[in-house]
N, CA, C and O of each residue as an XYZ file, in Angstrom:
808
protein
N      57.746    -22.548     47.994
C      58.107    -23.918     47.659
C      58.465    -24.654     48.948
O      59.325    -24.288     49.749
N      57.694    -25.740     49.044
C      58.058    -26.738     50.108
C      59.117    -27.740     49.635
O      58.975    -28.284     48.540
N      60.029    -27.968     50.310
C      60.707    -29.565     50.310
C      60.811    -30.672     51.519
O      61.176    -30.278     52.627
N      60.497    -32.027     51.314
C      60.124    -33.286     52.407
C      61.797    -33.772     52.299
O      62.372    -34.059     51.249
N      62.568    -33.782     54.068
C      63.322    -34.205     54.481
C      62.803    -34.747     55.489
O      62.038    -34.261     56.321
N      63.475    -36.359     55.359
C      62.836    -36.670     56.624
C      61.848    -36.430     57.686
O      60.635    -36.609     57.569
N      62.505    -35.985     58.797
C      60.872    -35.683     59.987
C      60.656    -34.608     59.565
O      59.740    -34.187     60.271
N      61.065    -33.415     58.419
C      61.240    -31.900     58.762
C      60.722    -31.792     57.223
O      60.945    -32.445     56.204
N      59.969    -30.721     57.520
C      58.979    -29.629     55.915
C      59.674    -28.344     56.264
O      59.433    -27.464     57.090
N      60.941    -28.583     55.056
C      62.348    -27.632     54.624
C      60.957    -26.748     53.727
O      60.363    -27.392     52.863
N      60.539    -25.317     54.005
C      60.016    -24.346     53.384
C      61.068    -23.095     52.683
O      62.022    -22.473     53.150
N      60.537    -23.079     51.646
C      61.278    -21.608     50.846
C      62.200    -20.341     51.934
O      61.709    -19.523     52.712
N      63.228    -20.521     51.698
C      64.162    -19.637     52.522
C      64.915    -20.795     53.566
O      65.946    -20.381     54.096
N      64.654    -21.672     53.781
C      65.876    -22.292     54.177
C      64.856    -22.904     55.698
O      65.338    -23.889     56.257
N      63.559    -22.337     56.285
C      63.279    -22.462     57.174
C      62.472    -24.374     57.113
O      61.940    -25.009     56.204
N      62.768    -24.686     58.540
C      62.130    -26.158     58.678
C      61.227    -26.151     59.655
O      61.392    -25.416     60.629
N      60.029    -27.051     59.528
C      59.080    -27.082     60.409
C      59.239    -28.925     60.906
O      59.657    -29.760     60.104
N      58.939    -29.176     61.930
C      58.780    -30.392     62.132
C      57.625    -31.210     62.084
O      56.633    -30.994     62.781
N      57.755    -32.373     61.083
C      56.787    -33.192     60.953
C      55.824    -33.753     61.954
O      56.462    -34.008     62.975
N      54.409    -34.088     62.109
C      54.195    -35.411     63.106
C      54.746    -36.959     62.960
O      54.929    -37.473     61.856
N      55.002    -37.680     64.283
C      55.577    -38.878     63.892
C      54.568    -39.377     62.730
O      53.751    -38.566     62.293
N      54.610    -40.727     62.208
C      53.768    -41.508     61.005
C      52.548    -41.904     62.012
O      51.411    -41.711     61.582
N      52.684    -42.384     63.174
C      51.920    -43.238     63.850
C      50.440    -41.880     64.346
O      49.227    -42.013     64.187
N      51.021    -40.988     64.798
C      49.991    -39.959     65.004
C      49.611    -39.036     63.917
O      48.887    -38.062     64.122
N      50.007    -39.283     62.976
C      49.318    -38.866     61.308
C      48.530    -39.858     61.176
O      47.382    -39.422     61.087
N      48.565    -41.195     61.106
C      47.526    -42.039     60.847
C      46.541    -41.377     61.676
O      45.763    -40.552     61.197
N      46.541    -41.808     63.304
C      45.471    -41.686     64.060
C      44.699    -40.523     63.368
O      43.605    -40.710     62.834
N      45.319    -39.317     63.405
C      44.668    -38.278     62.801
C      44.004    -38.025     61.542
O      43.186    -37.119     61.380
N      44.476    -39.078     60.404
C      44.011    -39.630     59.735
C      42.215    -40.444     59.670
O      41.226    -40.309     58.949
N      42.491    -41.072     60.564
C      41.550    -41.824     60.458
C      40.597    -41.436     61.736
O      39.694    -42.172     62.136
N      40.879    -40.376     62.221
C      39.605    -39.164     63.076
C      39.094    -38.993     62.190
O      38.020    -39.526     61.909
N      39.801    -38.073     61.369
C      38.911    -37.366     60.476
C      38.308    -37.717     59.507
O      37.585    -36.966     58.852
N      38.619    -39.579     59.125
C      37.774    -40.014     58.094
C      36.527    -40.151     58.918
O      35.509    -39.678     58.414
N      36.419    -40.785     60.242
C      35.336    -41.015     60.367
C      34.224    -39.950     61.138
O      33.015    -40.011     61.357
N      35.119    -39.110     61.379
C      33.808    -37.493     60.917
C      33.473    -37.065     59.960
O      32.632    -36.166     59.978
N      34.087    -37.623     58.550
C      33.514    -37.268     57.752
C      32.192    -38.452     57.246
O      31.055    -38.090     56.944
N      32.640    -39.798     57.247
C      31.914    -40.771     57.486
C      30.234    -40.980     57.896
O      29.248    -41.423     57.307
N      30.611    -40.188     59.736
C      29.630    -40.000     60.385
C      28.644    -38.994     59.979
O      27.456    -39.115     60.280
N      29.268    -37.641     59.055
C      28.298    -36.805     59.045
C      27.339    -36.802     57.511
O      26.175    -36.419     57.393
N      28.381    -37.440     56.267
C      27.485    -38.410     55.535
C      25.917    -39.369     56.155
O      24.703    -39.180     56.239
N      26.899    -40.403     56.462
C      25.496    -41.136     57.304
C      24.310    -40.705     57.938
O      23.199    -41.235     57.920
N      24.831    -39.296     58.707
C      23.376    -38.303     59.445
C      22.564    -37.825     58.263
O      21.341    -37.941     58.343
N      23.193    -37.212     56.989
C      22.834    -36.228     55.907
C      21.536    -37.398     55.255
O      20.315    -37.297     55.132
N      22.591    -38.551     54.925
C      21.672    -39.771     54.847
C      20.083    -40.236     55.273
O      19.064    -40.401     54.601
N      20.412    -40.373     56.854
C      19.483    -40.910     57.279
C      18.819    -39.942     57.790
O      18.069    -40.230     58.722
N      18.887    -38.700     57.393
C      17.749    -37.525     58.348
C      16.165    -38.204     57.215
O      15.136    -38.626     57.744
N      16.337    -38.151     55.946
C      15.744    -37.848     54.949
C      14.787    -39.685     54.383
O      13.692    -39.741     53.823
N      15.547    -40.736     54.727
C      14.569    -41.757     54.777
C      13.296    -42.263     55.624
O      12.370    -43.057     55.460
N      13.557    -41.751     56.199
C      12.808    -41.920     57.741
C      11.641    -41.432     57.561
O      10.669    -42.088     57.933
N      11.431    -39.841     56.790
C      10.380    -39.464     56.703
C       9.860    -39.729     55.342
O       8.640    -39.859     55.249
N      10.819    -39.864     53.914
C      10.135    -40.478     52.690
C       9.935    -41.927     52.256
O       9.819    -42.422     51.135
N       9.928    -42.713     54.064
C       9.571    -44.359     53.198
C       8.129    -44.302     54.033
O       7.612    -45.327     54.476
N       7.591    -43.083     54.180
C       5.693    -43.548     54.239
C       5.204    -42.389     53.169
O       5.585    -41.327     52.675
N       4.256    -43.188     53.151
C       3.203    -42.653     52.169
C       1.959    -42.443     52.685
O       1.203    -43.372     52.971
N       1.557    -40.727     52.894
C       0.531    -40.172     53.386
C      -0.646    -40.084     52.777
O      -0.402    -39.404     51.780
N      -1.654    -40.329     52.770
C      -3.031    -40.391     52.049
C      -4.108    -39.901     52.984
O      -4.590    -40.609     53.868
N      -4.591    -38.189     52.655
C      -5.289    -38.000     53.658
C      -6.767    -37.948     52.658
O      -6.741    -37.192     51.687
N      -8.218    -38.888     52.970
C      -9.225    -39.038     52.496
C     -10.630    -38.368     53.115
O     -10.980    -38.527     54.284
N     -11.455    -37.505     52.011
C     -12.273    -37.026     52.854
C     -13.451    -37.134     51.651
O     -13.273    -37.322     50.447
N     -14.510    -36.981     52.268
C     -16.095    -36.963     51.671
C     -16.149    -35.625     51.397
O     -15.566    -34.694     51.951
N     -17.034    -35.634     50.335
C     -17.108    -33.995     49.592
C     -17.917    -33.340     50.629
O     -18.452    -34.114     51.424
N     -18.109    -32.175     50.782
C     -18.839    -31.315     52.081
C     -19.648    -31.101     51.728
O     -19.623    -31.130     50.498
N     -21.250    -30.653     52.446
C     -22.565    -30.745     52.301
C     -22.595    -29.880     50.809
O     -22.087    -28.854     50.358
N     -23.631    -31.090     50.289
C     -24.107    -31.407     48.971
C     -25.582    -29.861     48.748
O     -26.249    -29.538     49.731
N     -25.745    -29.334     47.696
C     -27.531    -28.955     47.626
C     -28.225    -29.849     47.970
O     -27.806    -30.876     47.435
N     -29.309    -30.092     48.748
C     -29.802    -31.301     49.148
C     -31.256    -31.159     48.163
O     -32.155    -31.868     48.615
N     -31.572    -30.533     47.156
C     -32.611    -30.325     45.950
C     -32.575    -31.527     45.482
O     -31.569    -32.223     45.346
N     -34.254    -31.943     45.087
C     -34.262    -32.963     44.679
C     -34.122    -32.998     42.707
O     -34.446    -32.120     41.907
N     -33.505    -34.405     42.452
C     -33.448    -34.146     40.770
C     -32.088    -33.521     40.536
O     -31.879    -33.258     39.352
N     -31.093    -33.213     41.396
C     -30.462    -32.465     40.850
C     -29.473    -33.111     40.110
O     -29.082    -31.947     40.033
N     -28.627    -33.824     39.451
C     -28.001    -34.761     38.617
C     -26.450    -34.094     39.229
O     -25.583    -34.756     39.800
N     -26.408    -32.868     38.981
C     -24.661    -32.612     39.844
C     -24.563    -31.733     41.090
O     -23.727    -30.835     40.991
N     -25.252    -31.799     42.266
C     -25.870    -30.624     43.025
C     -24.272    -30.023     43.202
O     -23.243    -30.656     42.964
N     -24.387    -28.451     43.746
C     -22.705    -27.732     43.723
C     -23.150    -27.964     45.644
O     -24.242    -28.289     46.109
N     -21.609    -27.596     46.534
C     -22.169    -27.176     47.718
C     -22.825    -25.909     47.966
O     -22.824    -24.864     47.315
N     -23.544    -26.325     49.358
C     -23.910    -25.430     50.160
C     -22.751    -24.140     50.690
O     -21.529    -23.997     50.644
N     -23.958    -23.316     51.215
C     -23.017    -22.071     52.192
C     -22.092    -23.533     53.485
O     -20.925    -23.794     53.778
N     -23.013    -23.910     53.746
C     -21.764    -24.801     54.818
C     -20.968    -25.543     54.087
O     -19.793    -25.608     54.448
N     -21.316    -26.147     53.112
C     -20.336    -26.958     52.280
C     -18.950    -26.160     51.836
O     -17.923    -26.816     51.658
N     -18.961    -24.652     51.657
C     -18.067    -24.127     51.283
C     -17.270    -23.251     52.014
O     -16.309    -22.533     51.735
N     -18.114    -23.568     53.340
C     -17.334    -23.260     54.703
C     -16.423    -24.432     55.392
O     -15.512    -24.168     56.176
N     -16.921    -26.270     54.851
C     -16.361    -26.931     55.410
C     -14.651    -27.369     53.935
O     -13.784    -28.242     53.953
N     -14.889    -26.467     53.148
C     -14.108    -26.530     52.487
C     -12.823    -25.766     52.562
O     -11.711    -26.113     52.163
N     -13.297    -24.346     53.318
C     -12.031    -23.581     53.777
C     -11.450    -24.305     54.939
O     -10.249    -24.351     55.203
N     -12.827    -25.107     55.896
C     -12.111    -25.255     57.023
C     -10.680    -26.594     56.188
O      -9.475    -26.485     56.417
N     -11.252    -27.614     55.350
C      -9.971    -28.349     54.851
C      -8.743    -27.548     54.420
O      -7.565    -27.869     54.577
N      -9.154    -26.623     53.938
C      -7.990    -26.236     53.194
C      -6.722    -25.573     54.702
O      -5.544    -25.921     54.782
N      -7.412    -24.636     55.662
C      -6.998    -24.374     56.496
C      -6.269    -25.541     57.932
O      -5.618    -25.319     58.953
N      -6.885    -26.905     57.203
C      -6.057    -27.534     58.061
C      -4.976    -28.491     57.552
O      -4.015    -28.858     58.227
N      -5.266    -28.907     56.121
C      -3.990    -29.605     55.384
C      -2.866    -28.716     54.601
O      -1.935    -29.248     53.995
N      -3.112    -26.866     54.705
C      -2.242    -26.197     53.671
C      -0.777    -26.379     53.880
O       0.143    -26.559     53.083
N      -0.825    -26.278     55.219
C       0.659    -26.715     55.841
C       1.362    -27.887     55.689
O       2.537    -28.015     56.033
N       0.631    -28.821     55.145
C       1.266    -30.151     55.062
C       1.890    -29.989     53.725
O       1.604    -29.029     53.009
N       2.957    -31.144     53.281
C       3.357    -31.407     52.384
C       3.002    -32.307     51.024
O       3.568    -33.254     50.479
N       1.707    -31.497     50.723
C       0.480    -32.068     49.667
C       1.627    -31.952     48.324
O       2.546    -31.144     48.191
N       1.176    -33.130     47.359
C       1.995    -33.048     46.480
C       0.834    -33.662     45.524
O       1.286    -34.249     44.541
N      -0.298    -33.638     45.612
C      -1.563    -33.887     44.533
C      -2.739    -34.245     45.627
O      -2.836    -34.735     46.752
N      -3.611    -33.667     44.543
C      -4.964    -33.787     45.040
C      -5.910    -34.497     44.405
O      -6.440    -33.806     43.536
N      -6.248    -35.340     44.455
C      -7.202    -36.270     43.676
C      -8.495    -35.867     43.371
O      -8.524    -34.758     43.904
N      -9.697    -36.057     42.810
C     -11.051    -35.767     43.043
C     -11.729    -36.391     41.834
O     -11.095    -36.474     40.782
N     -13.229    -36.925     41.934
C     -13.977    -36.986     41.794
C     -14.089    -36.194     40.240
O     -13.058    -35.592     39.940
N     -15.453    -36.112     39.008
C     -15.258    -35.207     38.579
C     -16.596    -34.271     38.625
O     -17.007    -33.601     37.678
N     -17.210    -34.363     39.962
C     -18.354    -33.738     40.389
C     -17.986    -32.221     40.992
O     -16.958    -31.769     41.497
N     -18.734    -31.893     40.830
C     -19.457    -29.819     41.099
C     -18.997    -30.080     42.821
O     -18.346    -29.189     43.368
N     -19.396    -31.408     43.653
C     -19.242    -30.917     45.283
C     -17.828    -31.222     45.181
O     -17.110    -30.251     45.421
N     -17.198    -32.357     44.877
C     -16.134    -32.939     44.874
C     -14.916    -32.054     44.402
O     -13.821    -32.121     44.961
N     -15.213    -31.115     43.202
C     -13.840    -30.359     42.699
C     -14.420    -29.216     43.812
O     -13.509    -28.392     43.737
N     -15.235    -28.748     44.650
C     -15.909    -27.280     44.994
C     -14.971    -27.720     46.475
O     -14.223    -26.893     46.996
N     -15.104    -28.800     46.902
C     -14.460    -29.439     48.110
C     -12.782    -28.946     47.940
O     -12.052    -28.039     48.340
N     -12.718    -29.928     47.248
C     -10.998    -29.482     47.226
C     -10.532    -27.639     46.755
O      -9.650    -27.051     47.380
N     -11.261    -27.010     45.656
C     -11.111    -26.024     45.711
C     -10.177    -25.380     46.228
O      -9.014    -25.455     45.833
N     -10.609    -24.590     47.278
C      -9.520    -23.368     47.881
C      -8.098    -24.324     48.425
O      -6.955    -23.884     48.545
N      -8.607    -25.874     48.727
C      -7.142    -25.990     48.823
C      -5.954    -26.093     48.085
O      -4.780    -25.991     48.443
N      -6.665    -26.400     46.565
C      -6.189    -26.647     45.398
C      -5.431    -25.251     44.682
O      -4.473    -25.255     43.910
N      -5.925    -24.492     45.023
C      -5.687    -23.147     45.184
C      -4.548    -22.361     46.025
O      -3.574    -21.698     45.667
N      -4.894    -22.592     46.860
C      -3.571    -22.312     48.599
C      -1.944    -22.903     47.792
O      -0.845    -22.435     47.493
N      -2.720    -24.263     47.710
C      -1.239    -24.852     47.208
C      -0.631    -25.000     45.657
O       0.404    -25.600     45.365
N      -1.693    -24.180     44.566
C      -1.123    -24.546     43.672
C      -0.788    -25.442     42.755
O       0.171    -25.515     41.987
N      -1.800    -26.175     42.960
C      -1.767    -27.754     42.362
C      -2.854    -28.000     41.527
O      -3.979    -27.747     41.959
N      -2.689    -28.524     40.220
C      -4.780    -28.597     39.676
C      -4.794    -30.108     40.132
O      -3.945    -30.997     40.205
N      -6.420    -29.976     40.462
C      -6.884    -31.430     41.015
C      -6.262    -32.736     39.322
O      -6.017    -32.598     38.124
N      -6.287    -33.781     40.287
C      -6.187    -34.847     39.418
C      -7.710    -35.745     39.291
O      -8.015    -36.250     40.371
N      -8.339    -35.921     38.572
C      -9.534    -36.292     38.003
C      -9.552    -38.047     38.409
O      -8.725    -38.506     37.621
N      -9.820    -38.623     38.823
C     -10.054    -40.214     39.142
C     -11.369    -40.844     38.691
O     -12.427    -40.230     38.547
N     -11.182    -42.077     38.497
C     -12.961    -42.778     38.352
C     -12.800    -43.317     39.531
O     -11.828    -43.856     40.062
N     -14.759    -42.933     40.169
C     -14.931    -43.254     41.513
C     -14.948    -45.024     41.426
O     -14.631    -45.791     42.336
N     -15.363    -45.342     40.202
C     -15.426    -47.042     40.042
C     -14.460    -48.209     40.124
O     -14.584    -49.427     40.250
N     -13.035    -47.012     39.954
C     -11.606    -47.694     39.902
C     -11.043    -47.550     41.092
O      -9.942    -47.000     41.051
N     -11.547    -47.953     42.453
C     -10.509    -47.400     43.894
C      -9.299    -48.388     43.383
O      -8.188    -47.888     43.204
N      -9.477    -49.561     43.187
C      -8.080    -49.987     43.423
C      -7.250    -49.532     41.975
O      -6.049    -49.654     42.216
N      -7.404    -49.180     40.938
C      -6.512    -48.691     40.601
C      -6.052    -47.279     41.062
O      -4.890    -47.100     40.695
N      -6.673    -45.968     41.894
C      -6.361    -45.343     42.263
C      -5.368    -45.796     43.275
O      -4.211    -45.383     43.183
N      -5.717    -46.618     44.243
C      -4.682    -46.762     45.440
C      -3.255    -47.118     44.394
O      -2.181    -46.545     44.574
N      -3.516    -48.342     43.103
C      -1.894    -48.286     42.641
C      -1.444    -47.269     42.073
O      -0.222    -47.155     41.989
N      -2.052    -46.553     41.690
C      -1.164    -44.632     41.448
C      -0.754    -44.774     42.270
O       0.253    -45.478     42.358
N      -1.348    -44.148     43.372
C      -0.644    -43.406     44.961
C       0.678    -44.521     45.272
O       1.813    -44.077     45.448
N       0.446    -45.699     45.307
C       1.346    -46.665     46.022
C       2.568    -46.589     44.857
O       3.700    -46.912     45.216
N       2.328    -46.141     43.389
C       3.674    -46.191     42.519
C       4.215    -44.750     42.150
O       5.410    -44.531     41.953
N       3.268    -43.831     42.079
C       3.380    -42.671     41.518
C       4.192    -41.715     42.682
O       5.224    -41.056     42.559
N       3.248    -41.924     43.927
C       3.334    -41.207     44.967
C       3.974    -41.750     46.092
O       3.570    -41.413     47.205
N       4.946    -42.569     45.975
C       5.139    -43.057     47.020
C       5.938    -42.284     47.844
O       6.700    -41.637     47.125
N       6.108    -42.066     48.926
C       6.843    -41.444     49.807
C       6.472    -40.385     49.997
O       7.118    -39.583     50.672
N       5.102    -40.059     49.337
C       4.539    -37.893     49.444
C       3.675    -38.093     50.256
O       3.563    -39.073     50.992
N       2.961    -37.121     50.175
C       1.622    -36.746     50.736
C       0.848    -36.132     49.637
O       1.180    -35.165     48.952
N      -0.818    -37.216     49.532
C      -1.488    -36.486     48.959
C      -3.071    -36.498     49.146
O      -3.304    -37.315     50.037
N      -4.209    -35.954     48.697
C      -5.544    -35.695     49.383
C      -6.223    -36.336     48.220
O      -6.072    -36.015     47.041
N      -6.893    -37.161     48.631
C      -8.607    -37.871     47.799
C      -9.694    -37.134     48.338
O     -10.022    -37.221     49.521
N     -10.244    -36.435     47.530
C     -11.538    -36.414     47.882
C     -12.805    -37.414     47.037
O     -12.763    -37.732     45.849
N     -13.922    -37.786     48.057
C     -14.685    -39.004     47.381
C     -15.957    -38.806     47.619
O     -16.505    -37.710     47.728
N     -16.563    -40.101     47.723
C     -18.205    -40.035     48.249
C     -18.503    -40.758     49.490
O     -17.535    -41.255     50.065
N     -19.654    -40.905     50.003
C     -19.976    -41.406     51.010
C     -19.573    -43.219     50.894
O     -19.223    -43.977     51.799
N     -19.801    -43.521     49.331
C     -19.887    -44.706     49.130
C     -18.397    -45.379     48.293
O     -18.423    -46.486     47.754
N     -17.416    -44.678     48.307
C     -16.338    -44.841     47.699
C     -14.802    -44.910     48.768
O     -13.888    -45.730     48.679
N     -14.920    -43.891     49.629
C     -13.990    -43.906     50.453
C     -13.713    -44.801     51.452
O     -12.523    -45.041     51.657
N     -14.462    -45.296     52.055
C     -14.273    -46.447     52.540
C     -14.039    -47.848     51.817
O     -13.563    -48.813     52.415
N     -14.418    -47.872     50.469
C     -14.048    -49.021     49.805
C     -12.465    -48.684     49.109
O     -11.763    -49.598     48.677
N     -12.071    -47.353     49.081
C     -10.435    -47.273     48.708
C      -9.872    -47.735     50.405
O      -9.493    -48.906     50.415
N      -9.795    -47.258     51.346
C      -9.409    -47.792     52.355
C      -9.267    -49.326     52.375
O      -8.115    -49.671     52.638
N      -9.703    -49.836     52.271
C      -9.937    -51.416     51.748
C      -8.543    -51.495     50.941
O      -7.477    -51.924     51.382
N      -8.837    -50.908     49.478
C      -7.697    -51.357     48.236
C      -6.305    -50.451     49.069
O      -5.146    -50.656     48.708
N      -6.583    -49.641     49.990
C      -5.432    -49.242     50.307
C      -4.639    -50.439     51.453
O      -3.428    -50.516     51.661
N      -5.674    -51.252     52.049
C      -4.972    -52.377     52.949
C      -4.273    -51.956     54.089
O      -3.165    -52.251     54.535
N      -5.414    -50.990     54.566
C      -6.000    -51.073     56.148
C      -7.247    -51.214     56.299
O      -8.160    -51.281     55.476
N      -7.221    -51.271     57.835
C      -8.747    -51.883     58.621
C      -9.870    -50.450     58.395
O      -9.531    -49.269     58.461
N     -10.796    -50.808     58.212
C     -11.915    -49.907     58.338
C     -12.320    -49.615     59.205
O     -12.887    -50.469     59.887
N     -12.238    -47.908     59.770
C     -12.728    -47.994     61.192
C     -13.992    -48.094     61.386
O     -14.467    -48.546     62.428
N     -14.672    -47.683     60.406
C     -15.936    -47.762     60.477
C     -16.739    -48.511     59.318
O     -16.007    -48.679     58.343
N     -18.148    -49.055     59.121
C     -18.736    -49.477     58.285
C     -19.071    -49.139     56.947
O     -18.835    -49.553     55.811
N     -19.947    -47.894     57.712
C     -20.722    -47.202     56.718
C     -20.689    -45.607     57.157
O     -20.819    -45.249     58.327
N     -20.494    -44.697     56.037
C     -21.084    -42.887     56.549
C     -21.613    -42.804     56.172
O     -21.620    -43.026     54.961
N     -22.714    -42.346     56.922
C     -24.361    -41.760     56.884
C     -24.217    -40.529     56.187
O     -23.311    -39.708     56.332
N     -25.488    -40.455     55.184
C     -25.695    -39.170     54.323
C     -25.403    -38.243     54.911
O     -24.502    -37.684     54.285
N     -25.734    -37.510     56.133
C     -25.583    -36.354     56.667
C     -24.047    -36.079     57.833
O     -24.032    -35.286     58.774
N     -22.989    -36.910     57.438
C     -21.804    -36.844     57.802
C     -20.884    -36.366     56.660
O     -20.781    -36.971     55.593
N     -20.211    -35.210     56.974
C     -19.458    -34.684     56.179
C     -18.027    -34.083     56.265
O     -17.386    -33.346     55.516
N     -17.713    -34.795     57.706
C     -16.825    -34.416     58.510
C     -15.680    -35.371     59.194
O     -15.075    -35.074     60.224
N     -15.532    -36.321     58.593
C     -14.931    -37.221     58.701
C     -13.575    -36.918     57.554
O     -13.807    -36.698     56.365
N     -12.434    -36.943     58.012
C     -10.827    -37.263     57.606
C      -9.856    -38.088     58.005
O      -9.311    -37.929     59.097
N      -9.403    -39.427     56.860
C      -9.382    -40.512     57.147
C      -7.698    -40.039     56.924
O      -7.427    -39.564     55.822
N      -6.621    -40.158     57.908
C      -5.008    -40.244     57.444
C      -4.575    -41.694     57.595
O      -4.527    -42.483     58.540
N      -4.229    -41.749     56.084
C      -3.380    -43.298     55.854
C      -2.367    -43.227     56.202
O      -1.975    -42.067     56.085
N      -1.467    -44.024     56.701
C       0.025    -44.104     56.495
C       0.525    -45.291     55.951
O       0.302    -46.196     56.755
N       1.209    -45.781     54.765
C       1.876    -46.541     53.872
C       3.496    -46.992     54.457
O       4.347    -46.102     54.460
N       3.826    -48.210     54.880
C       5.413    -47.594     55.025
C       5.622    -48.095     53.816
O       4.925    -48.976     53.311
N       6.782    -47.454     53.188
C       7.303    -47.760     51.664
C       7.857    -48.966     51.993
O       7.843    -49.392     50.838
N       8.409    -50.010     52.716
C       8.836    -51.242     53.003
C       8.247    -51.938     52.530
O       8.845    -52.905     52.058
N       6.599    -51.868     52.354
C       5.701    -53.101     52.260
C       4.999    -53.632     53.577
O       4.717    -54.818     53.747
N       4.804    -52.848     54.284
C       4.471    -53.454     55.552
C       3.045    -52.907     55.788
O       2.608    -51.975     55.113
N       2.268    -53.563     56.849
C       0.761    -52.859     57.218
C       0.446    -51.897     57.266
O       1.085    -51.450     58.219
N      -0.623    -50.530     56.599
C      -0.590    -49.717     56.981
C      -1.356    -49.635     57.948
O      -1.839    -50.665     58.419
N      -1.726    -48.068     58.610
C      -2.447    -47.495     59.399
C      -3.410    -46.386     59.057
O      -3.280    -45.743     58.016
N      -4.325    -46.170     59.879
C      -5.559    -44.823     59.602
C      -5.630    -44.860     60.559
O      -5.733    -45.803     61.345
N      -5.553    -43.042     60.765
C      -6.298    -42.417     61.643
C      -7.718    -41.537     61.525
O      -7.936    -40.816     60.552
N      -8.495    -41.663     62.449
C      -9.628    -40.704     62.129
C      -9.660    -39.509     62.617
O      -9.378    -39.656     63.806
N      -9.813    -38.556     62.436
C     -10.539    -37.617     62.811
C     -11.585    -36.462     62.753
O     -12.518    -37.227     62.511
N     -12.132    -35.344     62.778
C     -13.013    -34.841     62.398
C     -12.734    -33.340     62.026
O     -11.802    -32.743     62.565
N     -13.344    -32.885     61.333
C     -12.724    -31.234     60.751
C     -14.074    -30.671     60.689
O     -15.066    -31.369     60.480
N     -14.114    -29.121     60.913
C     -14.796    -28.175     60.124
C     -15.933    -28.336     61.333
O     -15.965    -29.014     62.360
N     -16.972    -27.261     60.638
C     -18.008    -27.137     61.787
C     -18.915    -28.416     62.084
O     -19.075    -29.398     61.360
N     -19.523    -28.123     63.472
C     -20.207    -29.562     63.848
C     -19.291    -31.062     63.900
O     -19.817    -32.162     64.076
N     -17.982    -30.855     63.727
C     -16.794    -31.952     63.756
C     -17.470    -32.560     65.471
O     -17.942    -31.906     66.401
N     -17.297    -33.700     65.351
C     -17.232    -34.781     67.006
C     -16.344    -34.490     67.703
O     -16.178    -35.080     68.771
């Protein structure tokens, strides 16, 4: 049992300890609010920084059967080599859906990555880019996630996604092109980067 006398903390048995004055209890006081303060605020702000963009990484399905007549051709031996090479370079990222097409190259594309990570593809109409981009921009905002498309579709979601196009048009026999969006969740301009994956990449 404690008892408060004046400057002195009278403890069980008769013994007294001496208080701090009032003036250096405050100070000490108000150290330690604002370490606690400060380390809130860090816990805080580690974690916005990286969930107010929105990642959108876009790619063309990998070489097609090139047979004529074929209404759903599946890929090729390279097509399903440029499919490990995707999977082997986005598994590490923080994919949180995979979009696709509902074609034989398009689900064969995403495949093993769909796989690696555990996720079943999400089915899109290639005719609706801009309602796809408003999924991603409401559903997904702040993740990371993978479109796969066509030669003639991905560049027109880039568009509804509202960045610049780096390029015009991809030629039939390009299959190696990976377009990374970045969204800031603010509302502000995004960005794309290009680059190239898998064999025969630039």
């Amino acid at each position: 049992m404690a008892v408060v006398y004046s400057n002195y903390l009278t403890l069980t048995g008769g013994y007294q300890a001496p208080l701090l004055p009032p003036a250096m209890r405050n100070i000490l006081l108000l150290f330690f609010s604002f370490l606690l303060l400060a380390g809130c605020g860090s816990t805080r702000s580690a974690n916005p920084g990286q969930a107010s963009v929105t990642t959108v990484y876009i790619v063309r399905h990998a070489e097609k059967d090139p047979g004529p007549n074929l209404p759903d051709p599946a890929l090729t031996p390279a097509g399903e080599q440029r499919a490990v090479a995707l999977r082997e370079l986005l598994e590490r990222r923080p994919v949180t859906a995979i979009f696709t097409t509902d074609t034989r190259r398009t689900r064969g594309t995403v495949a093993p990555l769909a796989t690696a990570l555990r996720l079943p593809p999400i089915v899109y109409n290639p005719r609706n880019q801009r309602g796809l981009a408003e999924q991603i921009r409401q559903e997904y905002a702040g993740k990371t996630v993978v479109v796969v498309g066509h030669s003639n579709t991905i560049l027109p979601l880039l568009n509804e996604l509202q960045v610049t196009r780096p390029l015009q048009e991809i030629a039939d026999n390009e299959y190696d092109y990976l377009f990374e969006v970045k969204l800031p969740r603010a509302g502000g301009p995004g960005t794309v980067a290009v680059q190239h994956y898998g064999a025969g990449a630039k």
